[in-house]
C-alpha positions in Angstrom: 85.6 -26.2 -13.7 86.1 -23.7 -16.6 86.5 -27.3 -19.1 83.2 -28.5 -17.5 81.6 -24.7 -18.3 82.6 -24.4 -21.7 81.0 -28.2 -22.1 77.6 -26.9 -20.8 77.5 -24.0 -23.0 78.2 -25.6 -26.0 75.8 -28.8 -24.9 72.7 -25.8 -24.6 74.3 -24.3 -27.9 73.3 -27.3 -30.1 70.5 -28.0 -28.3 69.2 -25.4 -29.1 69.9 -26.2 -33.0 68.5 -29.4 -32.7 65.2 -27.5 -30.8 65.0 -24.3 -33.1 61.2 -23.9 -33.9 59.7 -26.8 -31.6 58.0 -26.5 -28.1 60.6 -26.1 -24.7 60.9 -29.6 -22.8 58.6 -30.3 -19.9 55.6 -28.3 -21.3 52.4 -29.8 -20.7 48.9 -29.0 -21.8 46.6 -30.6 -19.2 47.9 -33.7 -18.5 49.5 -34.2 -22.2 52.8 -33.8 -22.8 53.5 -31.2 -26.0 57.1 -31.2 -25.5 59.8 -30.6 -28.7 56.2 -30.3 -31.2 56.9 -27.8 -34.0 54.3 -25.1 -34.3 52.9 -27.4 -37.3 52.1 -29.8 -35.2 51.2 -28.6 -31.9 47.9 -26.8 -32.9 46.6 -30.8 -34.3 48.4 -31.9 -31.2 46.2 -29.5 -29.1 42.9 -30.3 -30.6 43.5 -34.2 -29.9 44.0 -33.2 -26.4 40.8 -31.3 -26.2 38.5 -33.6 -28.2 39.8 -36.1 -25.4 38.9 -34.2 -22.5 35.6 -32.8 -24.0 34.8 -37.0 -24.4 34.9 -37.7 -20.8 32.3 -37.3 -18.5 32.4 -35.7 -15.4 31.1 -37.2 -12.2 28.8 -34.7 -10.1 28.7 -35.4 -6.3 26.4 -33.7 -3.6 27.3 -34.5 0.1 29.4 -37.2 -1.5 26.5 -39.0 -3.3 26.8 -39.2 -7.1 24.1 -37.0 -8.6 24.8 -37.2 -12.0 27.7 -37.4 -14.8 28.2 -34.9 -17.8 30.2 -34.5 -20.6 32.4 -30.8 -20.2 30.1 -29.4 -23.3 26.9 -30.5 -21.1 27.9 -28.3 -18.4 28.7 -25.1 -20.5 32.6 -25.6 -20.5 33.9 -25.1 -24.4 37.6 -25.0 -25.3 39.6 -23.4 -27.7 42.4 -25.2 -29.3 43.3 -22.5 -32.0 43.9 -20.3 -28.7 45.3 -23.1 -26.7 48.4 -23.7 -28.8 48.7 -19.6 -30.0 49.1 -19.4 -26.1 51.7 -22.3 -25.8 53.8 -20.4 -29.2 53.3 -17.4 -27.3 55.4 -18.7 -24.4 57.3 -22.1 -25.4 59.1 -21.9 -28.3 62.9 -22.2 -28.3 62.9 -19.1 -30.7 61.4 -17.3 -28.2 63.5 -18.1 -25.1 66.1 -16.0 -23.8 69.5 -18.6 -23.7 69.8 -17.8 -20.3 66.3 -19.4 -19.8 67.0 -22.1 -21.9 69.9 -22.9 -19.7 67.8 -23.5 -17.1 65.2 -25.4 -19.1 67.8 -28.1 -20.4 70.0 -28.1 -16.9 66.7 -27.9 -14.2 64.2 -28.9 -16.4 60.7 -28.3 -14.6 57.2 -29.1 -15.5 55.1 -26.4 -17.2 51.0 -26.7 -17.5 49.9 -24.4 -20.1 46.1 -24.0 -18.8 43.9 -24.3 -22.0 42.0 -21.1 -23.0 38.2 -21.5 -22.3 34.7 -20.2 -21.7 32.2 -21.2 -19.6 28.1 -20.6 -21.0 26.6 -19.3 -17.4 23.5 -20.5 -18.4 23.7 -24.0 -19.6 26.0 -23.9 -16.1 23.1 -22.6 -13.7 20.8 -25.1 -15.5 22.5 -28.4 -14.5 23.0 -26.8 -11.2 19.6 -25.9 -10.9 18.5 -29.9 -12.4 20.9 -31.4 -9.6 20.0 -28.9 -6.6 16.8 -28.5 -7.0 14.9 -31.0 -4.9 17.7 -30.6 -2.3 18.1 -26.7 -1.7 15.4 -25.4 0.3 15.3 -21.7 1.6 15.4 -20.6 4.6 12.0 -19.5 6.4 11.9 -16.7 8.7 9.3 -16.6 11.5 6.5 -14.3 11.3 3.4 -13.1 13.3 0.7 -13.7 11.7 -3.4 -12.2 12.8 -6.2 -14.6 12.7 -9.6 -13.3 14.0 -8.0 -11.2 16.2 -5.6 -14.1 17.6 -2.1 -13.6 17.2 -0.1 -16.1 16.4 3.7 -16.8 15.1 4.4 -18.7 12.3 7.8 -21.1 13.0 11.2 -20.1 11.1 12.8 -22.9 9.3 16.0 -23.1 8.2 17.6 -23.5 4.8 20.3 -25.8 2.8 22.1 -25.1 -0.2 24.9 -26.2 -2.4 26.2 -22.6 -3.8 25.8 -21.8 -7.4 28.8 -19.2 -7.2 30.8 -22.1 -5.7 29.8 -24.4 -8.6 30.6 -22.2 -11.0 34.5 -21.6 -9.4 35.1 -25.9 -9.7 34.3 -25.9 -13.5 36.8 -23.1 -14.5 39.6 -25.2 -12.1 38.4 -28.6 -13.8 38.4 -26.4 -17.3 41.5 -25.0 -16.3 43.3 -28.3 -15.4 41.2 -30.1 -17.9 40.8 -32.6 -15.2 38.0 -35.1 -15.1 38.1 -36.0 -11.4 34.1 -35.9 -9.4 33.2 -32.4 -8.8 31.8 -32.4 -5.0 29.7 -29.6 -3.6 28.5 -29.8 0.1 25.3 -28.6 1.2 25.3 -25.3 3.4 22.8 -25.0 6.2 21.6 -20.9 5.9 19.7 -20.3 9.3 16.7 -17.4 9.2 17.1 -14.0 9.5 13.9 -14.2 12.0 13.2 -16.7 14.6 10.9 -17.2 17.3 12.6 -15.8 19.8 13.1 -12.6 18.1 9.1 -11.8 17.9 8.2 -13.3 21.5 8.3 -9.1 22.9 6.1 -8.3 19.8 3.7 -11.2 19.8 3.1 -9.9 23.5 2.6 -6.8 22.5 -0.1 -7.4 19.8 -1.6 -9.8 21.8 -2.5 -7.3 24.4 -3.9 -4.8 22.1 -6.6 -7.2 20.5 -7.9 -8.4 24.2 -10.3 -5.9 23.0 -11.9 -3.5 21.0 -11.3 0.3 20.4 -14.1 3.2 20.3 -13.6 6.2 18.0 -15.2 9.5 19.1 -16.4 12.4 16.7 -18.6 14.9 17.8 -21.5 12.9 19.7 -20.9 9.5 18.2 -18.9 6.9 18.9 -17.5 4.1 16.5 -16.7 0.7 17.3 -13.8 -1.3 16.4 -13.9 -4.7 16.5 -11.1 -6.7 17.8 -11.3 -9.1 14.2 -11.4 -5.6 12.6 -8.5 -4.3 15.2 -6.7 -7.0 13.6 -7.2 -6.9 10.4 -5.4 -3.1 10.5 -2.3 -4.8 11.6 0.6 -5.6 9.2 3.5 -8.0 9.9 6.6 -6.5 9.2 9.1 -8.2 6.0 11.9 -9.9 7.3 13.8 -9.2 4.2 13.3 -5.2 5.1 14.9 -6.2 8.7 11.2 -5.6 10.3 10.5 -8.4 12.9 7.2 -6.9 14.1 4.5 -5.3 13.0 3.5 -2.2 11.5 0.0 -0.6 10.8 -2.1 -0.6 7.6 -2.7 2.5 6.6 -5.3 2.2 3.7 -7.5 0.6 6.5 -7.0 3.4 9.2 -7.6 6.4 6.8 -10.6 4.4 5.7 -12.4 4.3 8.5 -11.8 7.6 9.1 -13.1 9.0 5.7 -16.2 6.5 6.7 -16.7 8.6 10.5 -16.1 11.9 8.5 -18.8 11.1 5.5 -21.5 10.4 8.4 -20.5 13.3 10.6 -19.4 16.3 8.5 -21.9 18.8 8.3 -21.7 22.3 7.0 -22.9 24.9 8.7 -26.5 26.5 8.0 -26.8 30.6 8.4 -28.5 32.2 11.0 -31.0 34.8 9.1 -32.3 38.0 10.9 -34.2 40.8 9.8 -32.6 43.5 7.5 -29.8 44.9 10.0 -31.6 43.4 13.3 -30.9 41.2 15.4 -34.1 39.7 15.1 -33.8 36.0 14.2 -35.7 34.7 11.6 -34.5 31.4 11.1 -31.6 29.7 13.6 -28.5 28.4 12.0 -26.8 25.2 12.7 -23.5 24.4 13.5 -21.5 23.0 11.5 -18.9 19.8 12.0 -15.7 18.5 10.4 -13.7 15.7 10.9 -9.6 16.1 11.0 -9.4 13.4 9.0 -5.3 14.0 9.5 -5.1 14.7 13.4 -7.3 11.6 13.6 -5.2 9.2 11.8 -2.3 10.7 13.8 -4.3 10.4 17.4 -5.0 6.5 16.4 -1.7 5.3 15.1 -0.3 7.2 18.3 -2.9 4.9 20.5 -2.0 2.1 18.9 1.6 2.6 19.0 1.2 2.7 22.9 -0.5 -0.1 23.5 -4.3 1.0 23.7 -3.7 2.1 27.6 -7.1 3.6 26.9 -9.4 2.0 24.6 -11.3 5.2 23.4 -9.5 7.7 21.3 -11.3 10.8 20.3 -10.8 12.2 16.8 -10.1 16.0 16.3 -13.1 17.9 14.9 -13.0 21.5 13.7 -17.2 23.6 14.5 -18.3 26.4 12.1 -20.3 28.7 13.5 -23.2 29.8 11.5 -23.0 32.9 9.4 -25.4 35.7 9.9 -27.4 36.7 6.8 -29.9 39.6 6.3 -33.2 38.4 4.8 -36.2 40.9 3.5 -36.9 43.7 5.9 -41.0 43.1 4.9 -40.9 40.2 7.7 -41.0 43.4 10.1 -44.2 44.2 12.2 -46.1 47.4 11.5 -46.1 47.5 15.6 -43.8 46.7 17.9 -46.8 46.3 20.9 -48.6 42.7 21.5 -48.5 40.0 19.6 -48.7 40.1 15.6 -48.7 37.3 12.5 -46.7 38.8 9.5 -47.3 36.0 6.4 -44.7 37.3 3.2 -45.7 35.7 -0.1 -42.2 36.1 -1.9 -40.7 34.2 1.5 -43.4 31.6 1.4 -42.7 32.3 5.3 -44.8 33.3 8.8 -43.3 35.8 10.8 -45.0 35.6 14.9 -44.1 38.9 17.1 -44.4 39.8 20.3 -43.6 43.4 21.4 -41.3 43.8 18.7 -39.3 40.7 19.1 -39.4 37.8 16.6 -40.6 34.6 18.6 -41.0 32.1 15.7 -40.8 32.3 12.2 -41.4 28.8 9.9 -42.4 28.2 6.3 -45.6 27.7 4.8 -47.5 27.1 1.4 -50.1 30.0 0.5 -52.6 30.0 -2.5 -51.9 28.2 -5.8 -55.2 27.4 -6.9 -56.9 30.6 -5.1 -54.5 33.4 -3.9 -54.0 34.2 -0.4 -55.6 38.1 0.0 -53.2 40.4 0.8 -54.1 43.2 3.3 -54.2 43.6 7.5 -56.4 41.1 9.0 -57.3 39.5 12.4 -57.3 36.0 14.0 -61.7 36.0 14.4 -62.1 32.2 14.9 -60.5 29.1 15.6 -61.6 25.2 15.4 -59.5 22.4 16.9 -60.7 20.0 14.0 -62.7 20.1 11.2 -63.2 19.2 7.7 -62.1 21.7 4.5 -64.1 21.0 1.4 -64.4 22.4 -2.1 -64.0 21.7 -6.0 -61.9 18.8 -6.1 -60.9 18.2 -2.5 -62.4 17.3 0.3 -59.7 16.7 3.6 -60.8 15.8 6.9 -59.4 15.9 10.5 -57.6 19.2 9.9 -56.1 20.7 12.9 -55.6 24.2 14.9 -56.7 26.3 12.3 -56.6 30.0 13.2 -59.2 32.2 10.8 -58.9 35.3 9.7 -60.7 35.6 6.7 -64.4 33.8 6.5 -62.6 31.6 4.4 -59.0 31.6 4.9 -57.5 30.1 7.9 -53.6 29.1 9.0 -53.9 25.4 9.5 -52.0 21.9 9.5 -51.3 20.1 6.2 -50.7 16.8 6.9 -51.1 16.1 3.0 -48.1 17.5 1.7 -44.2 18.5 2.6 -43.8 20.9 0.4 -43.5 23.9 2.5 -41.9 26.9 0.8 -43.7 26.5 -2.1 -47.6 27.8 -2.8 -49.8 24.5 -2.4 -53.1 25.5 -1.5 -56.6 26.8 -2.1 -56.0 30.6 -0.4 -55.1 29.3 3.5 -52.0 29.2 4.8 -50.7 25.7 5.2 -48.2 24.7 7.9 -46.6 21.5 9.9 -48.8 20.3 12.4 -46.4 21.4 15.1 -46.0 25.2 13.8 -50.2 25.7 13.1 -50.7 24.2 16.9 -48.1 26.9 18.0 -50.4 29.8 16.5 -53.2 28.3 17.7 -52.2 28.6 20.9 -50.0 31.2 20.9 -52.4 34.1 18.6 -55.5 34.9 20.6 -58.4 36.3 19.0 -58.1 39.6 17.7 -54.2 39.2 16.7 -53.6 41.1 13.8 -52.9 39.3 10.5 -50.5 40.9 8.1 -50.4 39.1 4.6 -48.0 41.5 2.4 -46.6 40.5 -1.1 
């Protein structure tokens, strides 16, 4: 045993002499065998072996049908035969090899693959895939519901195939790797939707029911109608792809048809005027009226979210009352017994009394081309209809005018609106409706107080 020993070292002694400087037996790069090649050599050795390889086409198979056959460069794979054999030095040189490895390498010799160094261009990669796949792949569809004049219907889910560009990319770097030339097969994947049917049946119901009919908004005193088509066309199919399978609201639309209610029935409120610090009213105010344009987006998303149980939602409003404003204390009677006609110039305004309370008070034009008189005068005479006449007019079928000057009267204008501004020749002009009230309202004898 000890004579057979002493053989086997010296036997692995002079080989390795004989091997100083060349490549370890059994060492393969690819499928070529580089064994016992000086470091001279090897590198030419290696590019041989690479300029074969990169001359050989490889088949491309999809669902084991030939799709197509490229050399390696065509698909992106490039290898490097400086860094190929530098790798193979690095590793497989009998300088470089303990003797106790070397033992085993001349005793047991195994195969070693030295795996070429390489790179793989991603994008000349991803093209061929996408030339090969592309008429193949399809991607999967996921149902949806979908509003059509108020019909609600669901759009079918289909599902989707494809080959895996990851996967694709995996089998060139083991080809590149083993510098093998063997068919690269990829089989097609079936990818089912996220969303079927199925899955929007409960909401499809629910939608359905909602646009069976229409739905009335309510501000103030008016009501808005909502058509079912227009019901619809607030309703937004939820994306799949954000995990929504049914339906959300459109917002833009909602708040828009709120700002439209609001526009018609906001109002501001008008002031209530009274006399100096009196209660006596001169002029009513108004209320005024504004939309919640916020509550009622809120009180019609919450509607809809429950399923219309009632088809008539009414929309928060907030009322102004009227602010009370002091006007000029000249409006005031010089009595407070019977009735009395107080005309102010400044005001362009009529002031009727009646024991000291204000009963009406409207505006009127007084004299532009001839000044209404100021002074204390009396209602003497009054005509139904009649005629007025003078330089450069000449108006018939004036009504209810009240006299109280030979010349000056109160009486409709039907020729004008202007009221509040000084249009005539010295009377007092007023609507029809107002000069009928003093004409049946003033007997004759009712004092007449034009002040400035």
């Amino acid at each position: 045993m000890g004579l057979l020993l002493a053989i086997g070292a010296v036997t692995v002694v002079a080989t390795a002499i004989q091997m100083r400087g060349r490549v370890l037996p059994s060492t393969y790069v690819g499928a070529t065998d580089v064994s016992l090649a000086t470091p001279q050599d090897l590198e030419q050795l290696t590019r041989e072996v690479i300029a074969q390889y990169q001359s050989r086409e490889i088949a491309i198979e999809l669902d084991w049908s030939k799709a197509g056959s490229f050399l390696p460069a065509e698909l992106g794979i490039a290898l490097d035969p400086i860094a190929t054999s530098q790798k193979v030095r690095e590793g497989r040189i009998i300088d470089s090899v303990s003797p106790q490895s070397l033992w085993s390498v001349v005793t047991t010799p195994i195969d070693h693959v030295v795996e070429p160094v390489f790179t793989i261009d991603q994008t000349r990669a991803a093209a061929v895939f996408a030339k090969l796949t592309g008429s193949r792949v399809r991607e999967p569809v996921d149902a949806r519901l979908n509003v059509t004049d108020g019909v609600v219907v669901i759009s079918p889910s289909q599902s989707g195939y494809n080959f895996g560009q990851t996967v694709f990319t995996q089998m060139l770097g083991r080809h590149a790797g083993s510098m093998s030339t063997a068919p690269i097969t990829l089989q097609g994947v079936e990818s089912m939707p996220t969303v079927v049917e199925a899955d929007l049946a409960q909401a499809a119901n629910t939608l359905g029911k909602l646009l069976t009919g229409g739905l009335t908004l309510t501000a103030g005193s008016a009501g808005y109608e909502v058509s079912p088509g227009e019901l619809g066309s607030w309703i937004v199919p939820g994306d799949p792809a954000l995990g929504q399978s049914g339906f959300t609201w459109n917002d833009d639309l909602i708040r828009k048809k709120i700002r439209g209610i609001a526009r018609e029935q906001d109002q501001a409120s008008t002031p209530t005027k009274v006399i100096g610090n009196t209660d006596a009213v001169v002029e009513q105010g108004q209320r005024g009226l504004v939309v919640d344009q916020e509550g009622a987006y809120s009180a019609v998303v919450v509607a809809l979210t429950s399923g219309l149980a009632e088809r008539s939602v009414v929309l928060p409003t907030a009322v102004t009352e009227p602010e009370k404003i002091a006007v000029a204390a000249a409006a005031a009677p010089s009595s407070n017994l019977g009735k009395s006609i107080r005309v102010v110039l400044s005001e362009q305004r009529l002031y009727a009394w009646e024991d000291g309370q204000l009963v009406k008070s409207f505006l009127v034009s007084t004299g532009l081309t001839g000044p209404t008189p100021v002074g204390n005068w009396a209602v003497h005479n009054k005509t139904y209809v009649q005629t007025y006449r003078g330089p450069g007019y000449d108006l018939p079928n004036v009504h209810y005018s009240s006299w109280f000057l030979p010349e000056i009267a109160i009486h409709e204008a039907y020729w004008h609106n202007n009221f509040g501004q000084p249009m005539s020749h010295g009377c007092v002009n007023a609507r029809i409706e107002d000069a009928q009230f003093i004409y049946e309202w003033a007997p004759i004898g009712t004092p007449v107080e034009v002040v400035s």
